[in-house]
TORROMI-127339 format. One line per 8 residues: number of its first residue (from 0); for each residue x, y, z of C-alpha. Coordinates in steps of 0.02 Angstrom, whole numbers. Layout:
BEGIN
NUM> X Y Z | ...
END
This chain:
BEGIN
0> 0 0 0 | 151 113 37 | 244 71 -128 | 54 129 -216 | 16 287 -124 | 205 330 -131 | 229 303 -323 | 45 390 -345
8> 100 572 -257 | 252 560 -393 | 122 505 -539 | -17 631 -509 | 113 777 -481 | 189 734 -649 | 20 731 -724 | -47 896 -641
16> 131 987 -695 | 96 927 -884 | -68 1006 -896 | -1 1167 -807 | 121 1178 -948 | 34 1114 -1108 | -149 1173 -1049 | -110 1352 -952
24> 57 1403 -1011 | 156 1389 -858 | 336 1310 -897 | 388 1387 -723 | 305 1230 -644 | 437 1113 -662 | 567 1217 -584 | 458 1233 -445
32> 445 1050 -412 | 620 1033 -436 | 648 1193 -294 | 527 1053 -210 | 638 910 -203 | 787 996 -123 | 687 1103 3 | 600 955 64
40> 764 850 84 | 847 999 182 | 683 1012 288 | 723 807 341 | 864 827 375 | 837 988 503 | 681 867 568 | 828 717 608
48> 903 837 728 | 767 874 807 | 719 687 788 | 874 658 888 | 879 725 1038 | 694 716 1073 | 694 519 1059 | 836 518 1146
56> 770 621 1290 | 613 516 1268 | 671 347 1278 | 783 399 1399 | 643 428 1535 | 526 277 1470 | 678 179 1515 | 682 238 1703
64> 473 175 1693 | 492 26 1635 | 629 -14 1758 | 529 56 1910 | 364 -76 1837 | 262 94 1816 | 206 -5 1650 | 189 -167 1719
72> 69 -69 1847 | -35 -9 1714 | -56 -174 1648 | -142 -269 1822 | -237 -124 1839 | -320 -156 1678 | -331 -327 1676 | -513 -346 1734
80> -555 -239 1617 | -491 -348 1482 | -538 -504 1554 | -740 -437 1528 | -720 -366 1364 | -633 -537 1295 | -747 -664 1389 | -675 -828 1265
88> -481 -783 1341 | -470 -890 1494 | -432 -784 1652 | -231 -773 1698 | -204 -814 1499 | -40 -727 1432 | -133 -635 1328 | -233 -532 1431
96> -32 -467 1521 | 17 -446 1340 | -118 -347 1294 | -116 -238 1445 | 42 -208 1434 | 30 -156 1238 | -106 -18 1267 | 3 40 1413
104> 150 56 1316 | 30 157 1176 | -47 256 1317 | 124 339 1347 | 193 344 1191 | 298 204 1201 | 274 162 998 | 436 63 980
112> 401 -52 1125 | 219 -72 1091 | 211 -154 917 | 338 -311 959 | 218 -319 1125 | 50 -319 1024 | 138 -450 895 | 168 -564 1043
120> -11 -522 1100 | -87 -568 919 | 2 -731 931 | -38 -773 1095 | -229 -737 1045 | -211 -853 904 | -175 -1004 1008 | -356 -969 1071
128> -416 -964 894 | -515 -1117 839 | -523 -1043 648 | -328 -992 604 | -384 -876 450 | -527 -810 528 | -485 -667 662 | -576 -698 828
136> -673 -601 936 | -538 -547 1067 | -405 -511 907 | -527 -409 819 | -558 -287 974 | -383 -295 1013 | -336 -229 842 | -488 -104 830
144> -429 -17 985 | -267 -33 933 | -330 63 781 | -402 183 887 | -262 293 928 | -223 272 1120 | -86 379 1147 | -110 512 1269
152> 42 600 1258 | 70 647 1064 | 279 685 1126 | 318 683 922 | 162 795 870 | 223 921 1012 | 407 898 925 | 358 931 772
160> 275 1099 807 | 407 1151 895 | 522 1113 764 | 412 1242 650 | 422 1376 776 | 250 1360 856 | 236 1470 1006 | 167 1329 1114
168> 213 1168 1056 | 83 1071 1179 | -77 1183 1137 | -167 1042 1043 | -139 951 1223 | -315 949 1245 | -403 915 1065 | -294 767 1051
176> -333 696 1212 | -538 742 1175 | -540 667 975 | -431 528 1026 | -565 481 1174 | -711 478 1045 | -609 370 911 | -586 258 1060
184> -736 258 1109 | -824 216 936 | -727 92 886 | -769 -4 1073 | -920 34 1039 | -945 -9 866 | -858 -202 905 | -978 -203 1046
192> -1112 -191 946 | -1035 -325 825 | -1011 -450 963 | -1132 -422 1071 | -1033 -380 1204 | -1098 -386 1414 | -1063 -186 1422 | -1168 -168 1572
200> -1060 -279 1649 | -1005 -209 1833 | -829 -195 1829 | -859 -112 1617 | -988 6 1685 | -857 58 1827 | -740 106 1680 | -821 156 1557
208> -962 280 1674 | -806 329 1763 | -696 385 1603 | -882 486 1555 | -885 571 1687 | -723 647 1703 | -737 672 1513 | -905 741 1514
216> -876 845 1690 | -704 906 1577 | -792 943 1428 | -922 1042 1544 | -790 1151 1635 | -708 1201 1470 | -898 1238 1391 | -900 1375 1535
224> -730 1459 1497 | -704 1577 1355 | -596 1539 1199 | -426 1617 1253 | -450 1542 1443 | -468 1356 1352 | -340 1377 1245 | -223 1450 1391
232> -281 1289 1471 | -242 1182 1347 | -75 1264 1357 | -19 1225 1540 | -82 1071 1549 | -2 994 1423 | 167 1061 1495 | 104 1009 1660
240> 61 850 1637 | 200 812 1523 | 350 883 1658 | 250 815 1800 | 245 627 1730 | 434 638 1677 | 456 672 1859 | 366 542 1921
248> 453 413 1830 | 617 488 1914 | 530 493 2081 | 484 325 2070 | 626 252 2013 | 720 333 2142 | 604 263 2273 | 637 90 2225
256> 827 122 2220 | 829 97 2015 | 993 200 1958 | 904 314 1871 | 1055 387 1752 | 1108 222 1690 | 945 159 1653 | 927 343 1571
264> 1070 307 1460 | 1015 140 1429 | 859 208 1365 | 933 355 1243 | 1040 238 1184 | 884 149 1106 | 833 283 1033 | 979 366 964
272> 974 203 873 | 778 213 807 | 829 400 739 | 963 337 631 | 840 221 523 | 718 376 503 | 794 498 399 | 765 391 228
280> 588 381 273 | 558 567 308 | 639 629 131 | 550 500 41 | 388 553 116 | 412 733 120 | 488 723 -57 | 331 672 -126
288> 198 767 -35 | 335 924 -77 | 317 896 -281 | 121 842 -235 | 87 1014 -198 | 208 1115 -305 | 144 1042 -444 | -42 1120 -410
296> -134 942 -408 | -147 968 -215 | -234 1123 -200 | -344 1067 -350 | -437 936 -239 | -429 1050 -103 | -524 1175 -203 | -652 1069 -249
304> -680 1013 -65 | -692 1187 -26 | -829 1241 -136 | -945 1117 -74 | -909 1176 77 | -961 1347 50 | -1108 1270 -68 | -1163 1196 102
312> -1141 1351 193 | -990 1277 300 | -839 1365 354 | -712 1282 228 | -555 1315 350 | -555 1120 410 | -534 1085 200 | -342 1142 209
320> -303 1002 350 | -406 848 250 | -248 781 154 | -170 730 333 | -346 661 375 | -373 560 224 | -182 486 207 | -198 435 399
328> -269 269 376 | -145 208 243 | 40 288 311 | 78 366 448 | 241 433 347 | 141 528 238 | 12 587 355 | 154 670 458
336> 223 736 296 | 58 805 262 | 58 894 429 | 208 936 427 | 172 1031 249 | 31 1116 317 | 122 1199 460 | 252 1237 324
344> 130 1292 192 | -14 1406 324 | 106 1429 474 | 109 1327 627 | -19 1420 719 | -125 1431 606 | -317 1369 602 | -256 1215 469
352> -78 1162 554 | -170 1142 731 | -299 1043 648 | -180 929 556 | -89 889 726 | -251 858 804 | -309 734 649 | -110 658 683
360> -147 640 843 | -315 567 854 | -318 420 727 | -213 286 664 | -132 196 515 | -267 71 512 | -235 -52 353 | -50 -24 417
368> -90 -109 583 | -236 -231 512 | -82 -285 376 | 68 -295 505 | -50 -366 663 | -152 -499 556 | -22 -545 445 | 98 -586 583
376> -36 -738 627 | -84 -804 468 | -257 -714 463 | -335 -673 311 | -521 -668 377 | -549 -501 449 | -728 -507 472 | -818 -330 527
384> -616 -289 588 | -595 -140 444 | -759 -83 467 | -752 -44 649 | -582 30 643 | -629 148 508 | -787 201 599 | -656 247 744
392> -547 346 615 | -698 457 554 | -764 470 717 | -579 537 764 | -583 664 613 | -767 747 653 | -697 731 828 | -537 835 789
400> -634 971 676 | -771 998 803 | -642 1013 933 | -552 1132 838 | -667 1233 798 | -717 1234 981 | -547 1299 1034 | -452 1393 882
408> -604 1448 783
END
């Protein structure tokens, strides 16, 4: 799928640039894709650096949580959780640790460390599977959550901004954490439905009612406060929460004696060694969403989205954020090359660059994880598995654009 959609930003730029020249007299057009090419590779490379030492800080820190079991805390606490939601995985399975521990390692960003814990999760799922090519119950919700977006603390969207000069990296703090809730919440929902799921089940209810209420009681208190005083919310606690759980992790480490510098080490090591493998992926990407737009086919679509927008009487500034939003569920290369264009392309504050972070944020490269997740297990039955998890992407988009327009419009 990569290989297509890559190949197709180089095929449909080369196609829009012809008619520019043959059809409106604009020979200029090549050199501008050209310009593209090299502007976008310099702009990788300046994104590595950054790349760098954030990961590095990053892993650094998750390190120091691992070591001190902060994740393997998360994971018994949401164990009966899990246990109710996949009734046909026996009680004390593997699985239900594995799984646990995967959305825990999601939950705080820990991408690296939760895809080889969701492949051993998949397999240990498909021992329980009485049909080998047909996904089961428990792997379809597992993977439809999974598709959900579950990370609470977007550390790279934050980077990113702040690598294009945005005066507060961590404003979208908040629309992330509310569009990211209601993908999450449609796609449980949505497999719910499918399987018929015991919802009102005690320990669920506790959950779920409790996670409502502090969202709704949330979403109440910032109904009450005025644009600039949510916005300035947004603002500290993202910075708040972000500082306060790095110092946690330090605090308890310390507390259980862990030496807290060489496990820091340990951990930057790691990911001064993910950054290196990057760098080909982010000119490719960026390459080809640079000549996408240079060449005019870009802002032709756009346009087009745009006037039915205003034929519907809508305000048309969401259109300008769309190409992150409909990329998303194929690469997440491109769709942070797409974002990344539109903070290049409107400014990083502006209306369309906060919405493309919150879109980044708030939904995930679905066939990418249906292809990696299945495939690892043999399945090629996915059953209603797409259809939920693309439910959960839309549901994350008219999440993010409401939520936008709540805060930023």
């Amino acid at each position: 799928m990569l290989n297509i959609l890559w190949l197709g930003f180089f095929l449909v730029a080369a196609a829009a640039a012809l008619f520019q020249w043959l059809a409106l007299d604009d020979p200029d057009v090549f050199a501008r894709l050209i310009a593209s090419l090299f502007d976008m590779a310099d702009l990788s490379v300046q994104l590595m650096l950054l790349l760098f030492g954030t990961l590095t800080l990053w892993m650094g820190f998750l390190r120091i949580a691992e070591a001190a079991g902060l994740v393997d805390g998360l994971a018994r606490l949401l164990g009966p959780l899990f246990r109710r939601l996949m009734p046909e995985v026996p009680a004390g399975h593997p699985a239900l640790g594995l799984i646990t521990l995967n959305f825990a390692a999601n939950a705080l960003g820990l991408d690296n460390a939760a895809t080889p814990i969701g492949l051993r999760a998949m397999h240990a799922l498909q021992t329980l599977n009485p049909e080998p090519k047909t996904a089961s119950n428990a792997q379809i919700l597992f993977l439809v959550l999974n598709a959900s977006s579950l990370t609470l603390l977007p550390v790279t969207i934050f980077m990113y901004r702040a690598q294009q000069g945005a005066a507060d990296p961590t404003l979208v703090f908040l629309p992330i954490l509310l569009a990211t809730s209601a993908s999450t919440l449609t796609g449980l929902l949505a497999v719910a439905f499918m399987q018929r799921l015991r919802l009102h089940d005690p320990v669920v209810l506790a959950w779920l009612g409790g996670g409502a209420l502090l969202l709704g009681g949330f979403m109440a208190l910032l109904a009450s406060m005025s644009a600039a005083a949510v916005a300035a919310l947004s603002s500290l606690l993202g910075n708040l929460v972000l500082f306060g759980i790095l110092i946690a992790f330090l605090a308890v480490g310390a507390w259980k004696r862990i030496p807290v510098y060489e496990r820091f080490i340990e951990g930057a090591k790691d990911g001064f060694d993910v950054c290196k493998g990057l760098l080909p992926y982010l000119v490719a990407m960026l390459c080809a969403v640079g000549v996408l737009r240079a060449s005019g086919a870009l802002d032709v679509l756009l346009d087009g989205i745009r006037w039915l927008a205003h034929a519907g009487g809508l305000d048309a500034r969401f259109v300008d954020a769309l190409p992150t939003a409909l990329v998303k569920p194929f690469s997440g290369s491109a769709a942070r090359a797409l974002m990344i264009e539109t903070m290049q392309h409107a400014g990083p504050d502006s209306f369309a660059a906060l919405l493309a972070a919150t879109v980044q944020g708030s939904t995930e490269t679905t066939f990418y994880v249906l292809a990696v997740y299945f495939g690892a297990v043999g399945v090629q039955r996915a059953r209603h598995a797409i259809g939920c998890a693309l439910l959960a992407d839309l549901a994350g988009v008219l999440a993010s654009i409401g939520v936008c327009y709540w805060f930023f419009a």
